[in-house]
Structures are given as structure tokens and as C-alpha cells.
MARKOLKOL-808231 format. One record per residue (C-alpha): residue in three letters; x, y, z. Coordinates in steps of 0.5 Angstrom, whole numbers, plus 500, padded with zeros to 3 digits. Example, Ala and Ser with C-alpha at 12.3 -4.5 7.8 and 13.67 -1.06 7.14 Angstrom:
2
<rovo: ala	px: 525	py: 491	pz: 516>
<rovo: ser	px: 527	py: 498	pz: 514>
END
This chain:
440
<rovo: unk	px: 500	py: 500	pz: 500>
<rovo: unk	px: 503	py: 507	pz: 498>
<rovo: unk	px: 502	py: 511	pz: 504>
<rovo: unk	px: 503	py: 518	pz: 501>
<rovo: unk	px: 499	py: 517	pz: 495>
<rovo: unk	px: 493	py: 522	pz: 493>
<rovo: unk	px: 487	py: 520	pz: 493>
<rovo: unk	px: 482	py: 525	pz: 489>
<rovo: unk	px: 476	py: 522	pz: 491>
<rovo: unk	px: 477	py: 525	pz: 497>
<rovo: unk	px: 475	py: 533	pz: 496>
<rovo: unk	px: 471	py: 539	pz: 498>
<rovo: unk	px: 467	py: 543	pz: 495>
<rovo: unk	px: 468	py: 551	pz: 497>
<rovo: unk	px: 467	py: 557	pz: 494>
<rovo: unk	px: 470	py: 563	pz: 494>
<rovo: unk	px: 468	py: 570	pz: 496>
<rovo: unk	px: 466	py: 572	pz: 489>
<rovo: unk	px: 463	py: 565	pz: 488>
<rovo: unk	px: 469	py: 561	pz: 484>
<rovo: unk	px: 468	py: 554	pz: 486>
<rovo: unk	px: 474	py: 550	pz: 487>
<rovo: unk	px: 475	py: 543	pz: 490>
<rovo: unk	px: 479	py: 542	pz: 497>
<rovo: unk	px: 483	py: 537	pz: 500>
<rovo: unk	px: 486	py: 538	pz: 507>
<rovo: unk	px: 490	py: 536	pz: 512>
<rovo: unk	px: 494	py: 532	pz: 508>
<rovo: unk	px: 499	py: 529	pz: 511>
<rovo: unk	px: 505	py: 529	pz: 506>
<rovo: unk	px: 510	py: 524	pz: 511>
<rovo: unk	px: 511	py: 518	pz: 513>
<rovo: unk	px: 513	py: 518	pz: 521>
<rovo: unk	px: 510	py: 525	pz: 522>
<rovo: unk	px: 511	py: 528	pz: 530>
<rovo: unk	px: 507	py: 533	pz: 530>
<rovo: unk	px: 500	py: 535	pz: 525>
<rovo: unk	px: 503	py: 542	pz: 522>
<rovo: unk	px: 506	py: 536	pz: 517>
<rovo: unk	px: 500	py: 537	pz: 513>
<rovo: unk	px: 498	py: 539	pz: 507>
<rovo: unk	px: 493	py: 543	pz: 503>
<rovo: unk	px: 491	py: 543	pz: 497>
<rovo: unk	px: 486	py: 547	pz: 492>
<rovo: unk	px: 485	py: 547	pz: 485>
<rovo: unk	px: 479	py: 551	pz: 481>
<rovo: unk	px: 472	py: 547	pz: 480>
<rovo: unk	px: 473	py: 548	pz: 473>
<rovo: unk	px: 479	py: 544	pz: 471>
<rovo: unk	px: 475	py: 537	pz: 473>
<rovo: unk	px: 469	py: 539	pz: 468>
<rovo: unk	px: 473	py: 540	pz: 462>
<rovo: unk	px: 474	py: 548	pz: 462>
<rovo: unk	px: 480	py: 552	pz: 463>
<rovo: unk	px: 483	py: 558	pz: 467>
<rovo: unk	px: 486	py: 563	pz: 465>
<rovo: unk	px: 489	py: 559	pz: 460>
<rovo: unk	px: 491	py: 554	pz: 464>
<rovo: unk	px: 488	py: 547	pz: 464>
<rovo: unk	px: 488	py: 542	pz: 470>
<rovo: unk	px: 495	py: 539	pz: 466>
<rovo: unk	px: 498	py: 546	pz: 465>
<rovo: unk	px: 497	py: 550	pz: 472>
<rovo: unk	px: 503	py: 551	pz: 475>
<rovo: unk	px: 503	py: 550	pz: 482>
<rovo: unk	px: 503	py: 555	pz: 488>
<rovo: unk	px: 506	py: 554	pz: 494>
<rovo: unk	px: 505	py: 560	pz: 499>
<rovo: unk	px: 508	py: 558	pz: 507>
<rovo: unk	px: 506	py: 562	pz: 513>
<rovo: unk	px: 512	py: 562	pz: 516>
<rovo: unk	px: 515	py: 568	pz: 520>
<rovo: unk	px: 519	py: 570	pz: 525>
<rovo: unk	px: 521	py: 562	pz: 524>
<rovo: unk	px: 516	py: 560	pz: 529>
<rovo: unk	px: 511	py: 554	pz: 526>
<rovo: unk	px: 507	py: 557	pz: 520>
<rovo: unk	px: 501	py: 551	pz: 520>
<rovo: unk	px: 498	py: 550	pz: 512>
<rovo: unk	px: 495	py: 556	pz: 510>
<rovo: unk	px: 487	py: 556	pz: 507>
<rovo: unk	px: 483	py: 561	pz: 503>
<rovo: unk	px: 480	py: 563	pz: 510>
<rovo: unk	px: 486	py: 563	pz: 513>
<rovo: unk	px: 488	py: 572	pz: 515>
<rovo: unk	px: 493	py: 575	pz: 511>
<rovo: unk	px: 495	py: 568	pz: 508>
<rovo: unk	px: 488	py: 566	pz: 505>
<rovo: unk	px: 488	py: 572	pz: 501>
<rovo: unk	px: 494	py: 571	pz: 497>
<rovo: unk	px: 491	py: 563	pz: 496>
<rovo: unk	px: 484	py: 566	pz: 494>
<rovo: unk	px: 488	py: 571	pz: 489>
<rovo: unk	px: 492	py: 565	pz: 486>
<rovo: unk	px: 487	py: 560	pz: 485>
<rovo: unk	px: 483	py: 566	pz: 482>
<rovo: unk	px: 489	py: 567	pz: 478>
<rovo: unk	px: 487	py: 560	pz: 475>
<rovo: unk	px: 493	py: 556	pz: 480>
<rovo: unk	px: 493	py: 550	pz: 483>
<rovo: unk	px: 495	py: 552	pz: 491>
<rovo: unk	px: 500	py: 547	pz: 495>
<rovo: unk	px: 499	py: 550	pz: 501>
<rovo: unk	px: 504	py: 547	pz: 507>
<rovo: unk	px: 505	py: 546	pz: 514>
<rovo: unk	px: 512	py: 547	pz: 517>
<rovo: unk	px: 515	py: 546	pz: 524>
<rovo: unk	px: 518	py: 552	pz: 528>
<rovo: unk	px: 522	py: 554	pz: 534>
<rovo: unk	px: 520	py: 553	pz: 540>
<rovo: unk	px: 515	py: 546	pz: 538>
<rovo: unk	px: 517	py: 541	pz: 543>
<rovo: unk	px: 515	py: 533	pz: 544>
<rovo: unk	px: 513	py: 531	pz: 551>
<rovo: unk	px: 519	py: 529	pz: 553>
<rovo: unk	px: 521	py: 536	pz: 551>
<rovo: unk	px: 526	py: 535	pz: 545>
<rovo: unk	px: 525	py: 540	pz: 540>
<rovo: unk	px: 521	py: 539	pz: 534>
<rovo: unk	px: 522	py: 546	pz: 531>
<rovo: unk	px: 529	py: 546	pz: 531>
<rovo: unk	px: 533	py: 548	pz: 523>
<rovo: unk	px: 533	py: 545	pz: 519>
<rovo: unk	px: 526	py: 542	pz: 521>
<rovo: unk	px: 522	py: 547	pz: 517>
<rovo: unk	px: 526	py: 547	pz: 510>
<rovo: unk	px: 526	py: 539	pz: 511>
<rovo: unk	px: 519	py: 540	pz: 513>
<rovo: unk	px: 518	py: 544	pz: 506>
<rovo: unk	px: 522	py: 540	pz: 501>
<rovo: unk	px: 518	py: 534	pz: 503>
<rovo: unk	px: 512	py: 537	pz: 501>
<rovo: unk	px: 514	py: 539	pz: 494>
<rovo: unk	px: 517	py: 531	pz: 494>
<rovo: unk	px: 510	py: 529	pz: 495>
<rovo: unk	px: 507	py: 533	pz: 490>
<rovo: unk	px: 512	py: 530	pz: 485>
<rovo: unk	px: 510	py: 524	pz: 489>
<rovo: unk	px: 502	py: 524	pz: 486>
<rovo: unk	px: 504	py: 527	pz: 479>
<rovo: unk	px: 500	py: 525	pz: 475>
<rovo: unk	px: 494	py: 524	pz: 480>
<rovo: unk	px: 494	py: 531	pz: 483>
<rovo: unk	px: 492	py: 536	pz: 479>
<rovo: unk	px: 497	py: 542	pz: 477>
<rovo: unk	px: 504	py: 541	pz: 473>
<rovo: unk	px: 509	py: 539	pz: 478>
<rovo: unk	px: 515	py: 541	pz: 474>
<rovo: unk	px: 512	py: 549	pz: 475>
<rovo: unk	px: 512	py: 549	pz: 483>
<rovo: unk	px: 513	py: 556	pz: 486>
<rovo: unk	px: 515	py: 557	pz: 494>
<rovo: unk	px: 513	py: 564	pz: 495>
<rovo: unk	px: 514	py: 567	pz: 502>
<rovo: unk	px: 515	py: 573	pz: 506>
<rovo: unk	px: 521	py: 574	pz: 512>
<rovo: unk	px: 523	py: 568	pz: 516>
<rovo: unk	px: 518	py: 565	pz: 510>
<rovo: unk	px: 521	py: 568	pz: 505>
<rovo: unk	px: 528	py: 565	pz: 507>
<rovo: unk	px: 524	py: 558	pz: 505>
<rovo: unk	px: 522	py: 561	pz: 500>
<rovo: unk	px: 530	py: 562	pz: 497>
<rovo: unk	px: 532	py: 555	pz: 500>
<rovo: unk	px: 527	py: 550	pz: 497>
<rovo: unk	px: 529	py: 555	pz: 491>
<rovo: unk	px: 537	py: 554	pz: 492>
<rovo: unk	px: 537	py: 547	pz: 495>
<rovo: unk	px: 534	py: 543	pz: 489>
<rovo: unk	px: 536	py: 535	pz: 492>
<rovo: unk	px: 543	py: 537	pz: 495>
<rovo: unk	px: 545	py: 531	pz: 499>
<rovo: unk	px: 545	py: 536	pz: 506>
<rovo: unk	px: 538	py: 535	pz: 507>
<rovo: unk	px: 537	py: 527	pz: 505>
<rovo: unk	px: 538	py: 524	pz: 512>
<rovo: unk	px: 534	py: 529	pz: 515>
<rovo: unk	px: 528	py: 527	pz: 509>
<rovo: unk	px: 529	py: 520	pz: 510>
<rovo: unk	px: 527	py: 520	pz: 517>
<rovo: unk	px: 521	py: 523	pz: 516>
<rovo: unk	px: 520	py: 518	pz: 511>
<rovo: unk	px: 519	py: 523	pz: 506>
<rovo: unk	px: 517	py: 521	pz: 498>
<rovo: unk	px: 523	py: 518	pz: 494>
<rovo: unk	px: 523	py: 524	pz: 489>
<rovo: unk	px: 526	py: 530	pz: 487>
<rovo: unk	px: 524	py: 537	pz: 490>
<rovo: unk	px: 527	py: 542	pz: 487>
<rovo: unk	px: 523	py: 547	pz: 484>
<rovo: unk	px: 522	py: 552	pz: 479>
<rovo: unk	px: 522	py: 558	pz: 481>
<rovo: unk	px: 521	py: 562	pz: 488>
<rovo: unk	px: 519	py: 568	pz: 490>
<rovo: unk	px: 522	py: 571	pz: 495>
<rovo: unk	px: 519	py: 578	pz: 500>
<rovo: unk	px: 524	py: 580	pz: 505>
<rovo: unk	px: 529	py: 574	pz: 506>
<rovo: unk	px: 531	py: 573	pz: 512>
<rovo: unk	px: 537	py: 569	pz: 510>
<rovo: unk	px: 545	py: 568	pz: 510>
<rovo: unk	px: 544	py: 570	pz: 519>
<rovo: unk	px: 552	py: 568	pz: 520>
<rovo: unk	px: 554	py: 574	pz: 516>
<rovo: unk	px: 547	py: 578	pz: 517>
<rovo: unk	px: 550	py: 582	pz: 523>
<rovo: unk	px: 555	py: 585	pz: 519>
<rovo: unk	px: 551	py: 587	pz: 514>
<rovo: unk	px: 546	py: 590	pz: 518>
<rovo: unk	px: 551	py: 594	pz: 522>
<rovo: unk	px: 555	py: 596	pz: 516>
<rovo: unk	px: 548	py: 599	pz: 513>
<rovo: unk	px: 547	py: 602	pz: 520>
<rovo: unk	px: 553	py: 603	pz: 523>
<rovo: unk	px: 553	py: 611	pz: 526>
<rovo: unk	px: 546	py: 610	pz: 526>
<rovo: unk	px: 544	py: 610	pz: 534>
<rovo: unk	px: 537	py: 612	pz: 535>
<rovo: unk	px: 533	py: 605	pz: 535>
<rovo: unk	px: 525	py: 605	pz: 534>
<rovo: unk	px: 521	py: 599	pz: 533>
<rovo: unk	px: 514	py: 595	pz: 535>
<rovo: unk	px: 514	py: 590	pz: 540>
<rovo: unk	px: 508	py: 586	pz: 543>
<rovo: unk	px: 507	py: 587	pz: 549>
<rovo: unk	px: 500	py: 584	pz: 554>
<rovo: unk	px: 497	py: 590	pz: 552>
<rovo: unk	px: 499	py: 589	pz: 544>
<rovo: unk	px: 504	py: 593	pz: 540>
<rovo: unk	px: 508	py: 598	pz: 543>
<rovo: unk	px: 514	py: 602	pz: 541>
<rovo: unk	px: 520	py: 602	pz: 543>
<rovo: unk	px: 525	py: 606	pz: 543>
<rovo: unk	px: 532	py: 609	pz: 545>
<rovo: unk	px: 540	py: 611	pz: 543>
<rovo: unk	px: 544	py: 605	pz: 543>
<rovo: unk	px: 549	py: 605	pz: 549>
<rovo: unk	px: 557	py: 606	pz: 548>
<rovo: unk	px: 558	py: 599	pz: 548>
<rovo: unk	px: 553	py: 598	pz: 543>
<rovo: unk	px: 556	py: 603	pz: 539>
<rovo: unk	px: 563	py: 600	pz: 540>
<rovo: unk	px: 559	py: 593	pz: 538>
<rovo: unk	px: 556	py: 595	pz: 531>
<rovo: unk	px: 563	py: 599	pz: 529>
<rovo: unk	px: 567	py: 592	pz: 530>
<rovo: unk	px: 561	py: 588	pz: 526>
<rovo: unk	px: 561	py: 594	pz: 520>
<rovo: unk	px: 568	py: 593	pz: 519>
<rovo: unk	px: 568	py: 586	pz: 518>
<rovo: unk	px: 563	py: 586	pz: 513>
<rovo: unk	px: 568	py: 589	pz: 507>
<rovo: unk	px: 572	py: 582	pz: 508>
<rovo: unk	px: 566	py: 577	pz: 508>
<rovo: unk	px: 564	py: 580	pz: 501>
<rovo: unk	px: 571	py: 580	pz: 498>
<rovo: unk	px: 571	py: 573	pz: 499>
<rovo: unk	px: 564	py: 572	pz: 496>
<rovo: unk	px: 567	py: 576	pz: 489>
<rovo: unk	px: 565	py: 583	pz: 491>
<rovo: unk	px: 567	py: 589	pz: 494>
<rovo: unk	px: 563	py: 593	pz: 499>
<rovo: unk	px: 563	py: 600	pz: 494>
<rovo: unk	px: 561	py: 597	pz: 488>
<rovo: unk	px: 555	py: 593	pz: 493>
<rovo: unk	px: 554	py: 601	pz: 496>
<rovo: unk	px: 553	py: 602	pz: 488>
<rovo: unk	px: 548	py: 597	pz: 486>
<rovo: unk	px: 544	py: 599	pz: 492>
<rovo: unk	px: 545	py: 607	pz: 491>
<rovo: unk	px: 542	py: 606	pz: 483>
<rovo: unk	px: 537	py: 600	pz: 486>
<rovo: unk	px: 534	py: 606	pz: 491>
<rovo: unk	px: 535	py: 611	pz: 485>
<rovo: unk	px: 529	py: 606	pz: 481>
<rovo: unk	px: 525	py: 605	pz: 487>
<rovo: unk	px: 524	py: 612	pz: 488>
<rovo: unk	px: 523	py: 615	pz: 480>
<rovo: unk	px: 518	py: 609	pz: 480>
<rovo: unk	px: 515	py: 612	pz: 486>
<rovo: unk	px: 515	py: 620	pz: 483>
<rovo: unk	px: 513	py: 618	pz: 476>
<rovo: unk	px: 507	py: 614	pz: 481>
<rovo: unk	px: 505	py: 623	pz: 483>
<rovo: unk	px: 509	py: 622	pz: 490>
<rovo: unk	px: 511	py: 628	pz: 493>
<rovo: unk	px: 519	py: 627	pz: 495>
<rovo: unk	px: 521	py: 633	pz: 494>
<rovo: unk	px: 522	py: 634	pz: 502>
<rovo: unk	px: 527	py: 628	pz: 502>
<rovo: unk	px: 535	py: 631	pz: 503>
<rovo: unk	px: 537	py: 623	pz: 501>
<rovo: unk	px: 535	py: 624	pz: 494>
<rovo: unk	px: 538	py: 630	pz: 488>
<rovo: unk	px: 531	py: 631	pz: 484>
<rovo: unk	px: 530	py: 635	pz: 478>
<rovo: unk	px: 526	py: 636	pz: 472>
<rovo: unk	px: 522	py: 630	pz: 475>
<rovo: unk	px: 528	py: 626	pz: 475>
<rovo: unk	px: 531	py: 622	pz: 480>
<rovo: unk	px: 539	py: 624	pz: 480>
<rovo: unk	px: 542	py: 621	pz: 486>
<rovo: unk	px: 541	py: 619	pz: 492>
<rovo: unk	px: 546	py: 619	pz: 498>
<rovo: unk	px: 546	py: 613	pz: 500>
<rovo: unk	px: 548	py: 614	pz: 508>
<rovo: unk	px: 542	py: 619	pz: 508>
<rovo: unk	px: 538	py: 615	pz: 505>
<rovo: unk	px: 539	py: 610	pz: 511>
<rovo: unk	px: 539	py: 615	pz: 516>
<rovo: unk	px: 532	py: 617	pz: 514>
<rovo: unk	px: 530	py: 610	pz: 515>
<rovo: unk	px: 532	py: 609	pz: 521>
<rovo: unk	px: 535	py: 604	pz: 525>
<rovo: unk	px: 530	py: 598	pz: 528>
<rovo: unk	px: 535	py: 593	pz: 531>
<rovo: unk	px: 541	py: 593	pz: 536>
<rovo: unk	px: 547	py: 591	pz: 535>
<rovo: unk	px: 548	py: 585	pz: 535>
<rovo: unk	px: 542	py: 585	pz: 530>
<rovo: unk	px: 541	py: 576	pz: 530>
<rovo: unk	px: 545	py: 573	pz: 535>
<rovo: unk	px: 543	py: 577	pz: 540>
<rovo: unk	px: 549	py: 576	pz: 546>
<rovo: unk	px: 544	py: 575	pz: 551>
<rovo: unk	px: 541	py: 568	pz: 546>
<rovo: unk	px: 534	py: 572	pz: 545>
<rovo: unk	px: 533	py: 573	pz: 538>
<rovo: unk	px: 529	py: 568	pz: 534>
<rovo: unk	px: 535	py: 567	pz: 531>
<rovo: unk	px: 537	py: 565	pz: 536>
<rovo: unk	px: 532	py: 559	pz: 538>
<rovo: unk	px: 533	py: 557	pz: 530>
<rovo: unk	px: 540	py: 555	pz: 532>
<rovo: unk	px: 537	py: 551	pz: 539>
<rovo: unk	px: 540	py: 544	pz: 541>
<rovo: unk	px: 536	py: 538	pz: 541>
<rovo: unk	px: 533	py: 541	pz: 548>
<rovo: unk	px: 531	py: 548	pz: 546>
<rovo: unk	px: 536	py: 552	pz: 548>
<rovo: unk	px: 538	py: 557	pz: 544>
<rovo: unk	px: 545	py: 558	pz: 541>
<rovo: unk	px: 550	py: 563	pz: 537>
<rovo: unk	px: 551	py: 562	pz: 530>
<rovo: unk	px: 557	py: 566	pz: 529>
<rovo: unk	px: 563	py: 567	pz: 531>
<rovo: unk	px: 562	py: 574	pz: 534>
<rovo: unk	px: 556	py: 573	pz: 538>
<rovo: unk	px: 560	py: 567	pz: 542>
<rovo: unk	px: 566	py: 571	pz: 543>
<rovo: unk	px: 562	py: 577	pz: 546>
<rovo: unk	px: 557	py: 572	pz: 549>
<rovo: unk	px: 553	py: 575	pz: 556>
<rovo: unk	px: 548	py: 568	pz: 556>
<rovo: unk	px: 555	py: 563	pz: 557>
<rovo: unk	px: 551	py: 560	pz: 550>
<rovo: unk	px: 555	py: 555	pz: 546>
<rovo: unk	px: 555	py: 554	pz: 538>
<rovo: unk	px: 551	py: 551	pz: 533>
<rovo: unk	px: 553	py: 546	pz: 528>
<rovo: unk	px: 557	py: 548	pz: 522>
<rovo: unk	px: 552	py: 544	pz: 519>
<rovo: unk	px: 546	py: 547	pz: 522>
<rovo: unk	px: 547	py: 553	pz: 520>
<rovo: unk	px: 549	py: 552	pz: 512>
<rovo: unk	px: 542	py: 549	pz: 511>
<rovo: unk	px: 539	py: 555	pz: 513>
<rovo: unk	px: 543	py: 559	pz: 508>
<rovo: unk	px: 541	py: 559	pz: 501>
<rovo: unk	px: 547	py: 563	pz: 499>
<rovo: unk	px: 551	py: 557	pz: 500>
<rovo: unk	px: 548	py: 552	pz: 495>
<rovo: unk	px: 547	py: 557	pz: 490>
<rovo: unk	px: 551	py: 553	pz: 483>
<rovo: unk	px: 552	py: 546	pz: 488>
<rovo: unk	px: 545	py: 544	pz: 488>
<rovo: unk	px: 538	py: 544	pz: 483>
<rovo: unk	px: 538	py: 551	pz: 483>
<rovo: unk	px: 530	py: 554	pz: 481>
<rovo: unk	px: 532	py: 558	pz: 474>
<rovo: unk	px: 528	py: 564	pz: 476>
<rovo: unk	px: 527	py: 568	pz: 482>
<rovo: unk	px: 524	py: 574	pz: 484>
<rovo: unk	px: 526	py: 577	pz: 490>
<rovo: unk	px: 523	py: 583	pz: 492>
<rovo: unk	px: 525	py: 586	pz: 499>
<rovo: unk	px: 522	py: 594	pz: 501>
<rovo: unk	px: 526	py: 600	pz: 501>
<rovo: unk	px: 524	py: 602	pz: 508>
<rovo: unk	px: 525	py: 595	pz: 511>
<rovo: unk	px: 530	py: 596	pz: 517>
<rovo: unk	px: 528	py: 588	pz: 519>
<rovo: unk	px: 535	py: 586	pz: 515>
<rovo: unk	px: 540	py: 590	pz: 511>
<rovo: unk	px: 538	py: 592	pz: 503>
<rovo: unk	px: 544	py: 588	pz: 502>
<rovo: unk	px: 543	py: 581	pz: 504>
<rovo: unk	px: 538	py: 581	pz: 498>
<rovo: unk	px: 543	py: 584	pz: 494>
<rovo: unk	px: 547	py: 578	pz: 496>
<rovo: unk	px: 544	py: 573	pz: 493>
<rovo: unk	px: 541	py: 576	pz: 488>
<rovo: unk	px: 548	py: 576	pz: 486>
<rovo: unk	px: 549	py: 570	pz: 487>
<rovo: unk	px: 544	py: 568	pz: 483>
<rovo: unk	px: 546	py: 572	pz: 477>
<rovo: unk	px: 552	py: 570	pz: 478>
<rovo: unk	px: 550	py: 562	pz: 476>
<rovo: unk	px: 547	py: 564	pz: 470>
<rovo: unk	px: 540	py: 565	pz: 474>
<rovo: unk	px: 534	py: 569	pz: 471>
<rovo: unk	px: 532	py: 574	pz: 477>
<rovo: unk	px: 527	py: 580	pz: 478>
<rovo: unk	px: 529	py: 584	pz: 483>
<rovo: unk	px: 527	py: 590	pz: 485>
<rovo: unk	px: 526	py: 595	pz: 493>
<rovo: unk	px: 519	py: 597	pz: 493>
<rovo: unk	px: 519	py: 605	pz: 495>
<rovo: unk	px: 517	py: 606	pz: 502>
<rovo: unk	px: 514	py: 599	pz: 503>
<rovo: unk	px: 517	py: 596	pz: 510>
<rovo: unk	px: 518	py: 589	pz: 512>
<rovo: unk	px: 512	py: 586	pz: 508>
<rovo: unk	px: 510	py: 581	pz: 503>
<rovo: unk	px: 504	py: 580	pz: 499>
<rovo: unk	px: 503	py: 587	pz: 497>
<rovo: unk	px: 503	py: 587	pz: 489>
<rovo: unk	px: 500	py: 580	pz: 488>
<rovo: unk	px: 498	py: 582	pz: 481>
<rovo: unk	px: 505	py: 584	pz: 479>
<rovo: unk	px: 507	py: 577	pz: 482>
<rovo: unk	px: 502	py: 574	pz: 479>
<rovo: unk	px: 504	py: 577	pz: 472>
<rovo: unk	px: 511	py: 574	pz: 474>
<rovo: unk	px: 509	py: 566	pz: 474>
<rovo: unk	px: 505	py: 568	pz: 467>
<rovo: unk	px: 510	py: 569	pz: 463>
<rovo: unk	px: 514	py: 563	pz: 465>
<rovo: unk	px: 509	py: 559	pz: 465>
<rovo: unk	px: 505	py: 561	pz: 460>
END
């Protein structure tokens, strides 16, 4: 018996908001040894394709397959619904769009077995995903949509898996981890990936951070409290400071050895704002007030580029992801089988104010793209998009591996979306037109 076969039988129907009917399956468990019940799966597909009609010109043999998470913060990110807030309106709008819609469960921090072991701990989440895709490939042929055009698409720590499934195309890396979960026998690179606002290549995202805000020292940003969201801020302390200017210093070294230059990466994200900001003139906004930026004749001409991070304004203390007290996140990702956060630089451990201990070398490479670019199947198209106002990461951590990606021969569409902040979702209809011409 096939225990991770598909059986289409087994549907709802549903129907949209505006009337579109679609056919659902749910809570499909897309592993064989699942330990916990975010190891499921949800798929739909338009009601029309299983009637002989068709979509948007596509069939139920041609329509790509969208494969939204709902990760963030690197906590467990349950599969998404057309119900689902926030999430469900970009399953609502694909499968409008004439997609089938794959939307996966994943494991994430602070989940836990009964003996306390921890279940969310990297890589779960990006094995957790790859399997997903490994169960599509599984029941091609059986479930509807073309499992050779499956598309991730995430936002933050989601568009960090988003960026993975896309860079990690069946690497070795991730087998015994897959084999455990008893994970189908199948390929689980993808075709393309559509990436808002990674949070990715953490060992180093402490420098670029700092490199970016460096002198920068006034901080605000929202943090949830017992009474919601409230702003918090304040001038980082001398100590801080010293901290950043250490962090900053030491990014030039890390992207010489990727290839590049810090000038010449300032540059590429100085013409990259320049084009975010004309779009955003030619759109009738007012940008005169802004001193960052040279306009004339309704022309962007310049942007000074310090200012322009300046104007920002810094969100995070320095150190930005391996926080020294092992608070962060980021931190818990990289916790040992127990739970207990860990650091994953260098820096963090040697600056360490919590007595932390250090991540596996290997932990930490399955959870940086950048890496397996050009060493795995890499997904021949991206699109990456990362707002001009998010102060979450640093601008140049995209740029980092929108370079990577060009580098290898990789088709990319990348651009920092004027004024939008740390988002995703936002320009479904540009996205979407984005999968049309590839698929189409």
C-alpha cells in the first residue's frame, strides 16, 4: 500500500467569496513518520478544471503549482486555507488566477515533543517543505496542476524557505533528514521562487546589518506586549555602538570573499533605490522633502545613499540576530535538541553574555541559500523583492543573493519597492504576472 499516494475522491467543495467554486483537499499528511500534525498539507484547484474547462488558459495538466508558507519569525507556520487571515487572501487570489494551490505546514521554533525534545529546530521547516514538494512530484499524474512549475512564495523568515526550496534543489544535505521523515522518493527542486524580504544568510546578516546602520544609533521599532503592539525605543549605549562599528568593519572581508566589493555593492543598491524612487515619482508622489535623494525635471539623479539609511532609521540593536543574550529568533532556529537557543557566529559566541554554546556548522549551511547556489538544482527563475523602508535586514542581504543567483546564470527579477516596509503579498497582481509569463 502507498501510503503517500493521493486519492482524489476524497475532495470538498468550497466556494470563494466572489462565487468561483473550487475543489479542496485537506489536511494532507505528506510524510510517512509524521511528529507533529503541521506535517500536512492543503491543496486546491478550480472546480472547472475537473469539468473540461479551463482558466486563465490554463488546464488541470497545465496550471502551475503555488506553494505559499506561512512562516515567519521562524515559528511553525500551519498550512494555509482561503479562510486563512492574511495568508488565505493570496490562496483566494491564485486560485483565481487560474492555479492549483499547495499550501504546506511546517515545524518551527519552540515546538516541542512530550519528553521535550525540540521538533522545530533548523532544518525542520526547510525539510519539512522540501517533502511537501517531494509529495506533489510523488502524485503527479494524480493530483491536478504541473509539478514541473512548482512555485514557493514566502514572506521574512517564509521568504527565507521560499529562497531554500529554490537554491537547494535535492542536495545531499537534506537526504537523511527526508529519509527519516520518510519522505517520498522524489526530486524536490522547484521551478521558480518568489521571495519577499528574506531573512537569510544569518552568519553573516550581523555585519551587513551593521555595515548598513552603522552610526546610525537611535532605534524604534514595535514590540508586542500584554496590552498589543507597542513602540519601543531608545539610543543605543556606548558599548552597543562599539559592537556595531566591529560588525560593520568586518563586512567588506565577507563579500570579498564571495567575489564582490562593498563599493561596488553600495553602488548597486544606490542605482537600485534611484529606480525604486523614480517609480514612485512617476507614480505622483511627493519626494521633494526627502534631502536623501537629488531630483530634477521629475527625474531621480541621485541618492546619498548614508542618508538614505539614515532617513530609515534603525529597528534593531546591534548585534541584530545572534543576540548575545540568545533572545532572538534566530537564536532558538539554531537551539540544540532541548530547546536551548544557541549562537551561530562567531562574534555572537565570542561576545557571548548568556554562557551559549555554538551551532553545528552544518545546522547553520542548511539554512543559508547563498550557499547551495550553483551546488544543488537551483530553480532557473526568482523573484525577489525586498522593500526600500525594511529595516528588518539589511538591503544588501538580497543583494547578496540576487548576485549569487546572476552569477550562476540564473534568471532574477529584483527590485526594492519604494517605501513598502518588512512585507509580503503586496503586489499579488505583478507577481502573479511574473508566473504567467514563465508558465504561459
Amino acid at each position: 500500500m502507498d501510503q503517500l499516494r493521493f486519492e482524489p475522491e476524497g475532495y470538498l467543495s468550497q466556494t470563494l467569496c466572489d462565487g468561483m467554486e473550487v475543489r479542496a483537499w485537506e489536511g494532507i499528511v505528506y510524510i510517512a513518520n509524521p511528529v507533529s500534525e503541521l506535517q500536512s498539507m492543503n491543496l486546491y484547484a478550480p472546480a472547472a478544471y475537473f469539468e473540461g474547462g479551463s482558466v486563465n488558459g490554463y488546464t488541470a495538466a497545465t496550471a502551475p503549482i503555488f506553494f505559499p508558507n506561512t512562516v515567519g519569525g521562524f515559528m511553525p507556520g500551519p498550512a494555509a486555507t482561503p479562510q486563512t487571515r492574511g495568508a488565505g487572501a493570496t490562496v483566494a487570489a491564485a486560485l483565481r488566477q487560474g492555479y492549483v494551490v499547495a499550501c504546506p505546514g511546517a515545524r518551527g521554533n519552540r515546538l516541542k515533543d512530550a519528553q521535550g525534545r525540540s521538533l522545530g529546530r533548523a532544518p525542520a521547516a526547510i525539510c519539512d517543505l522540501k517533502a511537501a514538494v517531494r509529495w506533489l512530484r510523488h502524485n503527479a499524474g494524480r493530483i491536478p496542476g504541473d509539478v514541473e512549475r512548482i512555485i514557493p512564495n514566502g514572506t521574512s523568515a517564509g521568504g527565507a524557505m521560499a529562497a531554500l526550496l529554490g537554491s537547494t534543489g535535492n542536495h545531499p544535505d537534506y537526504a537523511p533528514y527526508l529519509a527519516q521523515m520518510g519522505a517520498a522518493e522524489a526530486r524536490d527542486d522547484v521551478f521558480a521562487a518568489s521571495c519577499y524580504c528574506p531573512i537569510i544568510h544569518l552568519h553573516h546578516a550581523d555585519k551587513a546589518y551593521e555595515w548598513e546602520f552603522v552610526g546610525v544609533n537611535d532605534y524604534k521599532r514595535f514590540a508586542f506586549g500584554p496590552n498589543g503592539p507597542q513602540l519601543v525605543e531608545g539610543v543605543m549605549d556606548q558599548a552597543r555602538q562599539a559592537l556595531s562599528r566591529e560588525l560593520a568593519a568586518a563586512f567588506p572581508a565577507h563579500v570579498a570573499e564571495l567575489g564582490g566589493s562593498v563599493e561596488a555593492l553600495e553602488e548597486q543598491l544606490r542605482h537600485m533605490v534611484i529606480a525604486s524612487a523614480q517609480q514612485a515619482l512617476d507614480r505622483g508622489e511627493d519626494l521633494s522633502a526627502l534631502g536623501c535623494l537629488s531630483i530634477a525635471g521629475g527625474q531621480v539623479t541621485a541618492v546619498d545613499f548614508r542618508a538614505f539609511v539614515g532617513y530609515r532609521g534603525r529597528m534593531k540593536l546591534a548585534p541584530a540576530f545572534d543576540d548575545l543574550a540568545l533572545n532572538s529568533p534566530e537564536t532558538q532556529l539554531f537551539c540544540d535538541a532541548y530547546g536551548q537557543a544557541r549562537h551561530f557566529t562567531d562574534f555572537g559566541m565570542a561576545h557571548s553574555q548568556a554562557g551559549g554554546s555554538m551551532a553545528e556548522p552544518d545546522q547553520i549551511r542548511m539554512m543559508d541559500p547563498i550557499a547551495y547556489v550553483g551546488k544543488a538544482d537551483t530553480a532557473p527563475h526568482f523573484r525577489v523583492r525586498h522593500g526600500a523602508a525594511d529595516r528588518d535586514t539589511s538591503l544588501a542581504i538580497s543583494a547578496l543573493l540576487v548576485n549569487a543567483l546572476r552569477a550562476e546564470g540564473i534568471d532574477v527579477d529584483y527590485s526594492l519597492p519604494w517605501g513598502v516596509p518588512h512585507a509580503g503579498d503586496y503586489d499579488l497582481p505583478e507577481l502573479f504576472a511574473w508566473i504567467d509569463g514563465l508558465c504561459r
